[in-house]
C-alpha positions in Angstrom: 5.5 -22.4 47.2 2.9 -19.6 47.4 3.9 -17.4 44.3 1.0 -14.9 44.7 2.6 -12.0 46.1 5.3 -12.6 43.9 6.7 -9.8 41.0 5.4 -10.5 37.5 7.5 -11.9 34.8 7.3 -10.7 31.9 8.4 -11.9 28.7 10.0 -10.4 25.3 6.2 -12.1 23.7 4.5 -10.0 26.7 2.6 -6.8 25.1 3.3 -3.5 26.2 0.8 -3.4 28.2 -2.3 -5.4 30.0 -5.7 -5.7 28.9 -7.7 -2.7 30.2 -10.6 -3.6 32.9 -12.7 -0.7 32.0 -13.5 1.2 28.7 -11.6 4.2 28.7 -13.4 7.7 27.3 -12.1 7.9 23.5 -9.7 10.6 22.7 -10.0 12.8 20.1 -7.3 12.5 17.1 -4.9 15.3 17.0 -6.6 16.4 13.7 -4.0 18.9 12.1 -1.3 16.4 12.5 -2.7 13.3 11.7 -4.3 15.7 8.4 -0.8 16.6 7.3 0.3 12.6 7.3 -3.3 12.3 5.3 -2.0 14.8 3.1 1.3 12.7 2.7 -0.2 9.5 2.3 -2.3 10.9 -0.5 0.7 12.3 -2.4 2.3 9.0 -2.7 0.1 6.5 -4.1 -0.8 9.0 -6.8 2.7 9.2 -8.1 3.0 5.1 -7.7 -0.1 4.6 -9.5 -0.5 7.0 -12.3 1.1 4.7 -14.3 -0.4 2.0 -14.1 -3.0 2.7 -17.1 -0.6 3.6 -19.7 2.6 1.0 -18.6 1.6 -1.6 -21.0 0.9 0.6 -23.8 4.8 2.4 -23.3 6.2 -1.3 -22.8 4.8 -1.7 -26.6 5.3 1.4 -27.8 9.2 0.7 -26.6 8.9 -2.1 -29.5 11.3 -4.3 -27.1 8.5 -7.2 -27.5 8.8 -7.5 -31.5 5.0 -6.5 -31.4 3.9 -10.0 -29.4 1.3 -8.5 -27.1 1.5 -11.9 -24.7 4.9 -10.7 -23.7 4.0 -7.6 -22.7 3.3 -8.7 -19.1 6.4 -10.3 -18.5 8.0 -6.4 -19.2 5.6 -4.2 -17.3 5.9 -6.9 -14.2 9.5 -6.3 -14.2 9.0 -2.3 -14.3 6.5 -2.6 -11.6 8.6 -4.8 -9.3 11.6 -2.5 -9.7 10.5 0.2 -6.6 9.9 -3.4 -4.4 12.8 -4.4 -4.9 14.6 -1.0 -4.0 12.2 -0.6 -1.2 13.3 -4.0 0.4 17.1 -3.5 0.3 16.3 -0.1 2.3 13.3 0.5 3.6 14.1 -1.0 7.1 17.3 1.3 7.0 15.4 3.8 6.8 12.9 3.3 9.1 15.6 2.7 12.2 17.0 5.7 11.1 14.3 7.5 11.6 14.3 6.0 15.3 17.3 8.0 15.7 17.2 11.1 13.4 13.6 11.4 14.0 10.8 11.1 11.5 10.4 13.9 9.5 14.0 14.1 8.1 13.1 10.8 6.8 9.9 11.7 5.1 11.4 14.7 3.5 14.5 12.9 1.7 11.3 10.2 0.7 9.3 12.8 -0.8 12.4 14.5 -2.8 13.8 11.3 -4.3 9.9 9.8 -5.3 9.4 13.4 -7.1 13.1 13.1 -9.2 12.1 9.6 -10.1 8.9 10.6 -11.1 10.2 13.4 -13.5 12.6 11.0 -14.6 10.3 8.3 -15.6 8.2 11.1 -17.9 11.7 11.5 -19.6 12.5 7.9 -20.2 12.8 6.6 -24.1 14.3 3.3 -23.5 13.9 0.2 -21.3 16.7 1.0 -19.4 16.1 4.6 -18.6 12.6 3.1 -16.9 14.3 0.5 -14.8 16.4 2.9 -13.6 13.8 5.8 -12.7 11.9 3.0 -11.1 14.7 1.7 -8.7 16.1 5.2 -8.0 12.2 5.6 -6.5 12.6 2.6 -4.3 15.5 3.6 -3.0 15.2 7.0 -1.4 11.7 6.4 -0.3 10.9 4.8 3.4 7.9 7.3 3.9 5.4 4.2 3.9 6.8 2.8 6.9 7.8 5.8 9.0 4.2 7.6 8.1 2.5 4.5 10.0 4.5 4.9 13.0 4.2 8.5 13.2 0.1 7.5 13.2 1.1 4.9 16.1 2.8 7.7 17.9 -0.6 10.2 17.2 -2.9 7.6 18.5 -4.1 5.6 21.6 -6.1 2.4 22.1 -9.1 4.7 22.2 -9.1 6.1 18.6 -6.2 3.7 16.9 -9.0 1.8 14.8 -10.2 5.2 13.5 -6.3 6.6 12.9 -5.3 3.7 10.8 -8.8 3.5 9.1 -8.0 6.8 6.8 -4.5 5.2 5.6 -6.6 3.0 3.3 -9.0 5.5 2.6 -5.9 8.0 1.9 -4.2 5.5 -0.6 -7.7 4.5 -2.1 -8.3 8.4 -3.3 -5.1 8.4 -4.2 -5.2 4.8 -6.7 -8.3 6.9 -7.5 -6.7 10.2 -8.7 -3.3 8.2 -9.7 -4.9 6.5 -12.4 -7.5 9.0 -13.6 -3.9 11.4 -14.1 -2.2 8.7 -15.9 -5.2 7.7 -18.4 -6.3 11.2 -18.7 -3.5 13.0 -19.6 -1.1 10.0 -21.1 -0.1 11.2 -24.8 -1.9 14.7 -24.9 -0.8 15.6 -28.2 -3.3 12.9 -29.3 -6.4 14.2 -27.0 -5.6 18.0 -26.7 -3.4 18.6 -30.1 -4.2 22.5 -30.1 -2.7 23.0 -26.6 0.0 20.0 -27.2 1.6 21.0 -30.4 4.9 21.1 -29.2 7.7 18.3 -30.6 8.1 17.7 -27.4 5.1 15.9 -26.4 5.8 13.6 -29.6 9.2 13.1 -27.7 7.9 12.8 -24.3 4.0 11.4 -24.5 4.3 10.0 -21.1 5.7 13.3 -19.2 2.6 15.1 -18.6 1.2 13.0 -16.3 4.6 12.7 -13.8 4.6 16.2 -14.1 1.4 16.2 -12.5 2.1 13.7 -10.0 5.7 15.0 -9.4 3.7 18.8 -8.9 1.6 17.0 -6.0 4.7 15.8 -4.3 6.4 19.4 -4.6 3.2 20.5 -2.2 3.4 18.0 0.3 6.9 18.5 0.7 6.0 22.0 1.8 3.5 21.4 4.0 5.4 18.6 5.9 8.6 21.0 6.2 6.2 23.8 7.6 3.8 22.5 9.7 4.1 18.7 10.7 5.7 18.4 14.0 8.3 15.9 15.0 6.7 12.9 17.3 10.0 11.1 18.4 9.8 11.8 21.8 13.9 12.2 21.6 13.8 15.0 18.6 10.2 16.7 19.4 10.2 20.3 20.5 8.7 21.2 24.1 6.1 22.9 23.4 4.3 20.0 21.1 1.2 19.6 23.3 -1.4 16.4 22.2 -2.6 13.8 24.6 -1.8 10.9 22.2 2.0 11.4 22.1 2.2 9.1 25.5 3.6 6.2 23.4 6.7 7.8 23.4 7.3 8.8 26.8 8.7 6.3 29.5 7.8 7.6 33.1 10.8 5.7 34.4 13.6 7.6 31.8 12.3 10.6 33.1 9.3 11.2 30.8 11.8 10.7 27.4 12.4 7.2 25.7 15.5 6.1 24.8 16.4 5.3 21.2 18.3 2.2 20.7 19.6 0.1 18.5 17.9 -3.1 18.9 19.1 -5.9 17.3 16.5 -7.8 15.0 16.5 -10.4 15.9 15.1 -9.6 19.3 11.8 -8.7 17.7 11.6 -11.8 15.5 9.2 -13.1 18.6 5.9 -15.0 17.3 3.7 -11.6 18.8 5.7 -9.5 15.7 6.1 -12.3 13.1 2.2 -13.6 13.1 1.1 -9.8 12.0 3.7 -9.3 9.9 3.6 -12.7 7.7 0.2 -11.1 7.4 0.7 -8.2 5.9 3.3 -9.7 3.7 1.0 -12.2 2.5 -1.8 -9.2 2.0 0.7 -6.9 0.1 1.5 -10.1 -2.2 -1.8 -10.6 -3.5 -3.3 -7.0 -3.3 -0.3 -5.7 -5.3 -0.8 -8.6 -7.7 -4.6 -7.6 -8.5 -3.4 -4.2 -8.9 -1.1 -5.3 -11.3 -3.7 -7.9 -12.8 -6.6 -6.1 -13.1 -5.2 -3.1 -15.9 -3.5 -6.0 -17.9 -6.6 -7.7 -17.9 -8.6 -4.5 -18.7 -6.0 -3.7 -21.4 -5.5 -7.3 -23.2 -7.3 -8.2 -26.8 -10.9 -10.0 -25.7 -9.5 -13.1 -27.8 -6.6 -13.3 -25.1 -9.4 -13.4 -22.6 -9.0 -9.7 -21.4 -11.3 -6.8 -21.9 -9.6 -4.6 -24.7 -9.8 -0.9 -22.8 -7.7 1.8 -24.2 -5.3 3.7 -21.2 -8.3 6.3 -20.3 -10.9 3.9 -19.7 -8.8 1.6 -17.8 -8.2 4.8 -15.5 -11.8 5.4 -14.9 -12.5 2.1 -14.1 -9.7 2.2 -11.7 -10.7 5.5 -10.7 -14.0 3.9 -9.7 -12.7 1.2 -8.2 -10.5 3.3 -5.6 -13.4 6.4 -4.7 -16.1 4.0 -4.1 -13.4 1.7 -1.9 -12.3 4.6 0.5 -16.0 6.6 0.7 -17.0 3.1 2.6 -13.7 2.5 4.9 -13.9 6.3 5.9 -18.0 5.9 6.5 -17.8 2.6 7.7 -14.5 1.3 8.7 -13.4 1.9 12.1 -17.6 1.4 13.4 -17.0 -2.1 11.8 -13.7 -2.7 13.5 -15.0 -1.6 16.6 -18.2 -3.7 16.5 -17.4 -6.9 15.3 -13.7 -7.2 16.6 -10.1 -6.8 14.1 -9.7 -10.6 13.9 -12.6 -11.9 13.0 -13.2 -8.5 10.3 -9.7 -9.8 9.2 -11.0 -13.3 8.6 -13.6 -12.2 6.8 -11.9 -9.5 4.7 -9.0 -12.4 3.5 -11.8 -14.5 2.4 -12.9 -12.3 -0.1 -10.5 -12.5 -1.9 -11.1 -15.9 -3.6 -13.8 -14.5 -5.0 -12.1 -11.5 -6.3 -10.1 -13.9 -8.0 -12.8 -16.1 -9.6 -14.9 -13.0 -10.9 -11.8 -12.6 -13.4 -12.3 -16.1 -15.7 -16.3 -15.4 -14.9 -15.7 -12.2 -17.0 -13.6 -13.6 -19.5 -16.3 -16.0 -20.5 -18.7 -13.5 -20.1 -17.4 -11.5 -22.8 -16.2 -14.6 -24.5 -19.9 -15.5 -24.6 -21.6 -12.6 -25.1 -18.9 -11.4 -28.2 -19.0 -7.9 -26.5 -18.8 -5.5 -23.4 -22.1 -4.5 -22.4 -24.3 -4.0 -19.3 -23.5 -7.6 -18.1 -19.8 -6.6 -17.7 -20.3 -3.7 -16.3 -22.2 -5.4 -13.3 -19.4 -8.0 -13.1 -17.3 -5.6 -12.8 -19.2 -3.6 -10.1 -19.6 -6.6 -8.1 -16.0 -7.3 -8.2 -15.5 -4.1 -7.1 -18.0 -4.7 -4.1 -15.6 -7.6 -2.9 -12.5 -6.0 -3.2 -14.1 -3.3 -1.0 -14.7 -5.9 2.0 -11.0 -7.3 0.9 -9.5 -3.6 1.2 -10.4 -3.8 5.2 -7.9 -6.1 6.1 -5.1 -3.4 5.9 -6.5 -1.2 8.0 -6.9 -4.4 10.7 -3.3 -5.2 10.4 -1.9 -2.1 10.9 -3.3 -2.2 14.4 -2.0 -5.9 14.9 1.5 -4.9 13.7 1.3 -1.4 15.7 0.2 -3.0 19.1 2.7 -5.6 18.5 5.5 -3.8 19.3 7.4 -4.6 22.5 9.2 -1.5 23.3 8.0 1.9 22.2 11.5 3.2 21.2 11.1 0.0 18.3 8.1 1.2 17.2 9.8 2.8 14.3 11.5 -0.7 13.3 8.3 -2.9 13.8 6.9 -1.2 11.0 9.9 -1.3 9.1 10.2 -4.8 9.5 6.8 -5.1 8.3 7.2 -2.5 5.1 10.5 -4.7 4.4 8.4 -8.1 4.4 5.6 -6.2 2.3 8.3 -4.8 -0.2 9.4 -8.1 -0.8 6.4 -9.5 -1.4 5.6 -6.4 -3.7 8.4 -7.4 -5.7 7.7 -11.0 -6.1 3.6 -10.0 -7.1 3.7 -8.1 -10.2 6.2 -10.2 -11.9 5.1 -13.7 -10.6 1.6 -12.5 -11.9 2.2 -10.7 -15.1 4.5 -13.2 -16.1 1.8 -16.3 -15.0 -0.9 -14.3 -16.9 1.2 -14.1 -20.3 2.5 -17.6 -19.7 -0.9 -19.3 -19.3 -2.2 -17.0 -22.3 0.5 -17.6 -24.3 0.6 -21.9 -23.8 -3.0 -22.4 -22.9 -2.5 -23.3 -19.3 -5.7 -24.6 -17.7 -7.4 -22.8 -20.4 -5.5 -19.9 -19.8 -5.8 -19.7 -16.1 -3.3 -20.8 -14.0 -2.6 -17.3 -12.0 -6.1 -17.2 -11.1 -5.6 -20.8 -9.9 -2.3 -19.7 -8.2 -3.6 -16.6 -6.6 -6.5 -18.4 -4.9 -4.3 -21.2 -3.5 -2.6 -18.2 -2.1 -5.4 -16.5 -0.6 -6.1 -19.7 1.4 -2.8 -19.5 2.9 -3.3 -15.7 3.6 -6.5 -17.4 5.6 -5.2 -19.6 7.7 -2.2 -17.1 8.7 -5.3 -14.3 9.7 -6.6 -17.5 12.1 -3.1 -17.4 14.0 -3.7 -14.0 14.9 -4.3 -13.1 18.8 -7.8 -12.7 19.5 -7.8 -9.1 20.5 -5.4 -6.5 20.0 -3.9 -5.9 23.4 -3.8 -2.1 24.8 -0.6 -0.7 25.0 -1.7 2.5 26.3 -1.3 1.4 30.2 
């Protein structure tokens, strides 16, 4: 039977839309828009990582470790997991309710609960009072998720490498100024006792810095209320004029999209799963570094770590970040665009064995050497050049996961699906590594380092996932 004049099936796997023929002209991001989500993505991250300089320190200063600094990573894993673990029970909630509701209800409850948690954590004199800050952060917050399909919504096939390029570059700055906060102004009656006097401060040594942090939050919920506009096609208002908005509107609905409620399991489809396994995977072993790299920086050198008081942890952090997002805003999306997302991806992934391996390199470095000096430093630095490559791979994904969604009024829960998978692979990292660092310290295991072992077992997995994924992103513009 001659088929060839017959309608085309299409599939629930099928993208949205062919592969283009031609190159189309690129259009320009809507750049007040896609600022003010910028602006957002900034605020976050330097909240979430201002304390990561000074957790370890509090966790002793608690005393609830009987002054055994090996246990402290099994404590400050469990702190850091908390907002994971909060974040995965809702964060997909969130995210469809934002399909309905719109986005920018969403992001303003989000912003208001991380900015009470925040203030809350500064007040915190027990374990408990932590743990609970922590989770209370998780829980209200689904901005991640919705602020990457707003972007989706803002962009086309033209310019999507260079949208999602700044959401790394955003969260880099921000894990540059979160940290420099949190090391800088931890315990300022010690570094500024003429302006921090107060009893207070004795009380309270870790306020100061989610003051700060909660301040920054404060602003962007005042710029989002005033000036972002709404891009579900459902809850914008009329006069919302940019030629990137498309992804919203349906010619056949009569130019609006409906909003559903799509069962999940319907997008459990290999096109969805492949990208998102890989950003799960990715979140798992970036948020493990994250959580790695200060412990390292901040155990005794005869633990194998590096010994650095709170501050210079947070300038070596601080480095790390600025240097990582001036390249993926100079470089990134030129990258993407030249070599192609999957094999950048590949590429990216693989760095990150070595990332791993530089850590035991240093250890016996310093180990060797009986001190920190210029030798470290360069270790360092060319750990940091790794991580940079590594650091790509987000932006990549984002466009997998973006393009993979088969409906555009799902777009919203594609992206939570994928924030969910992240979250719980966010909670799992810090206190699988912590806990595997102060485990193989405290018993000797390989010599003291199993997680490094662990980590780049992991990363070969992460590999072979970033091989499954299609060849090019498909165009979901036509």
């Amino acid at each position: 039977m001659d088929t060839s004049n017959s309608p085309r099936v299409t599939g629930e796997t099928a993208p949205l839309v062919p592969a283009k023929a031609s190159k189309k002209p690129k259009t320009p991001l809507p750049k007040l828009q896609i600022g003010i989500l910028m602006i957002l993505q900034l605020v976050e991250p330097i909240a979430s990582m201002s304390i990561f300089p000074y957790i370890n320190q509090l966790i002793r200063e608690l005393g609830i470790t009987g002054g055994d600094d090996a246990a402290v990573g099994y404590y400050a894993g469990i702190i850091e997991s908390l907002f994971f673990v909060a974040q995965t029970l809702t964060v997909l909630k969130w995210s469809q309710l934002s399909d309905r509701i719109g986005r920018k209800p969403v992001l303003l409850v989000g912003l208001s609960g991380t900015c009470i948690s925040m203030l809350c954590f500064g007040l915190s004199t027990t374990f408990w009072g932590l743990v609970i800050s922590r989770f209370m952060c998780g829980v209200l917050n689904g901005n991640v998720s919705v602020m990457k399909t707003m972007v989706g919504e803002l962009t086309d096939s033209t310019n999507m490498a260079q949208g999602f390029a700044l959401i790394p570059i955003m969260w880099c700055i921000g894990a540059f100024v979160g940290p420099l906060i949190g090391g800088t102004l931890s315990r300022p009656q010690d570094n500024w006792p003429g302006l921090f006097a107060h009893p207070f401060w004795n009380k309270y040594p870790y306020f100061l810095p989610c003051a700060v942090s909660a301040g920054g939050l404060v602003l962007g919920f005042f710029v989002l209320l005033f000036f972002l506009e709404e891009t579900l096609s459902t809850k914008r208002r009329p006069n919302l004029t940019t030629t990137t908005l498309s992804i919203g509107v349906d010619s056949e609905n009569g130019g609006v999209s409906r909003t559903s409620n799509v069962p999940m399991r319907s997008l459990l489809t290999r096109t969805i799963v492949i990208p998102t396994a890989n950003y799960a995977m990715l979140a798992l072993l970036n948020i493990s570094f994250m959580a790695l790299l200060p412990l390292f920086f901040s155990t005794p050198t005869y633990l194998g770590g590096l010994g650095f008081t709170p501050s210079r942890i947070g300038s070596w952090m601080a480095i790390f970040a600025i240097a990582d997002g001036t390249f993926q805003a100079l470089f990134f999306a030129k990258i993407v665009n030249r070599v192609g997302p999957k094999r950048l991806i590949c590429v990216s992934v693989s760095c990150f064995m070595l990332v791993v391996l530089m850590f035991p390199i240093i250890s016996w470095l310093v180990q060797t050497r009986g001190m920190i000096d210029h030798i470290i430093s360069f270790a360092l630095i060319g750990q940091l050049t790794l991580m940079i490559v590594w650091d790509m791979a987000f932006g990549t994904i984002f466009m997998f996961i973006t393009a993979s969604a088969p409906a555009n009024n799902v777009l919203g829960a594609v992206n939570g699906l994928a924030q969910t998978s992240g979250s719980m692979a966010r909670v799992v990292g810090p206190a699988f590594t912590t806990s595997l660092f102060a485990f193989s310290k405290e018993y000797n295991i390989l010599n003291g380092n199993a997680v490094y072992v662990a980590l780049i077992m992991l990363a070969g997995v992460l590999r072979w996932l970033a091989s499954q994924l299609p060849d090019e992103i498909q165009d979901r513009d036509e």
